[in-house]
C-alpha positions, 0 to 999 in steps of 0.5 A, a space after each residue: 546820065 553823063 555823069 554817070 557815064 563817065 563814073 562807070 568809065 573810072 569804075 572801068 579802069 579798076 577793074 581792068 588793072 585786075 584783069 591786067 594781071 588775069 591776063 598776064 598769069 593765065 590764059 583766054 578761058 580764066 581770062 572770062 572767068 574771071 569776067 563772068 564772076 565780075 559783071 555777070 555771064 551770057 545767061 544773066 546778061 545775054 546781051 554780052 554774047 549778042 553783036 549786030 544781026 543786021 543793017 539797016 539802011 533807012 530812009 526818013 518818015 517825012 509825014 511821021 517828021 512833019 508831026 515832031 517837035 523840035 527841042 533845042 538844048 546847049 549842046 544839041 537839038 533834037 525832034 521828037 514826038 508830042 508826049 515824051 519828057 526829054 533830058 540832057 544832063 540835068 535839064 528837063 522838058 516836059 509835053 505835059 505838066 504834072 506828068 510824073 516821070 515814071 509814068 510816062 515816056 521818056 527820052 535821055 540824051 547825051 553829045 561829046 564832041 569828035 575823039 571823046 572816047 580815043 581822048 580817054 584811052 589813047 593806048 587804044 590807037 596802037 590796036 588800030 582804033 583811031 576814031 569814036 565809031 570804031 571805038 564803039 563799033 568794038 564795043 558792040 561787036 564784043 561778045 564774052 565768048 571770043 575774049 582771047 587778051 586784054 582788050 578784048 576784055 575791055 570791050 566786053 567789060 564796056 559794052 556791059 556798062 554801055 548798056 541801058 536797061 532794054 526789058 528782056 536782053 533775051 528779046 534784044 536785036 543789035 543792027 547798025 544803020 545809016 539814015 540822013 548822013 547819019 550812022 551808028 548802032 541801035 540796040 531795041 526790043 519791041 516786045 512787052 507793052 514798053 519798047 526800048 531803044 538805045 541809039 548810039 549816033 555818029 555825025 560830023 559833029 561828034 557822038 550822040 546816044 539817045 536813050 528812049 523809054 518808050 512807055 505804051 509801045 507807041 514807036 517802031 524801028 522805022 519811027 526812031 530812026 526817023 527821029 535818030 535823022 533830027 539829031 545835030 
């Protein structure tokens, strides 16, 4: 997943020296035209016209905490509940042997260490973006509809790649949260026999995204942000 990420971070650049001279030549509306015949409009891809509706401010689930599991990995550990597979890069744990994949529910996670993102596009701090959170606090508070330049199509263009599959994007609610010393944004939909989550995770320790596939709907807002606070 990591690796992915960063490939579609590369794929990124080429396709903003494109909009580099979109931008350049013509004005805001060929600007997302341009973008719309490039990753897709707000009606294939609503998230993109979507931003936070709300924020919440959770406190821990201690009896729902008391029944995770901890799992620890080289760059990370987190908690989560019995009967989940859960991977980081390329290692894999699982509850139950012989449990195939794609039958059961699954957590993906990822850690970078403080200024991974600023490290990567430095150009960003003349825009007055000098941290990780506000790097991501952009990307989903970028909405296809307000591109009026060069950086705000960049956001958008992340904000399609960052992303997971979430079910229905018409489905989807945006909230930022704080919990445990904790802050950041989580993208859910709890609609459908399968939730989805995409937690995007800010700490003293840098950034985490935990991405669950929640196969069966067993967990709600208040139970993965509980499991969101074991993050270190």
């Amino acid at each position: 997943m990591k690796g992915r990420l960063k490939k579609y971070i590369s794929v990124t650049a080429l396709l903003l020296v494109g909009i580099f001279f979109v931008a350049k030549f013509s004005g805001p509306t060929i600007l997302r035209l341009y973008i719309e015949a490039g990753i897709g409009s707000c009606s294939k891809i609503p998230i993109l016209c979507m931003a936070p509706e709300e924020s919440v401010n959770s406190g821990i689930n201690k009896e729902y905490a008391a029944e995770l599991l901890l799992y620890k990995f080289p760059k990370m550990s987190i908690s989560i509940p019995k009967g989940f597979s859960i991977v980081q890069q390329r290692i894999k744990k699982y509850y139950k042997k012989r449990m195939p994949e794609y039958d059961q529910p699954i957590m993906y996670v990822i850690h970078e260490t403080p200024d991974f993102f600023i490290n990567l596009y430095p150009q960003l701090k003349k825009q007055g973006i000098t941290d990780d959170y506000g790097f991501v606090e952009r990307i989903m508070y970028a909405r296809l509809t307000d591109i009026k330049d060069l950086t705000s199509a960049f956001f958008v263009i992340m904000k399609g790649i960052f992303t997971p599959y979430l079910g229905d994007q018409r489905n989807i609610t945006m909230a930022q949260f704080t919990i445990a010393g904790a802050k950041g944004f989580i993208n859910y939909n709890l609609t459908g026999p399968n939730h989805y989550f995409d937690c995007n995770i800010f700490t003293g320790k840098g950034y985490f995204k935990v991405y669950i596939k929640d196969r069966g709907a067993r967990l709600d807002l208040d139970k993965v942000l509980t499991i969101v606070s074991t993050v270190n």
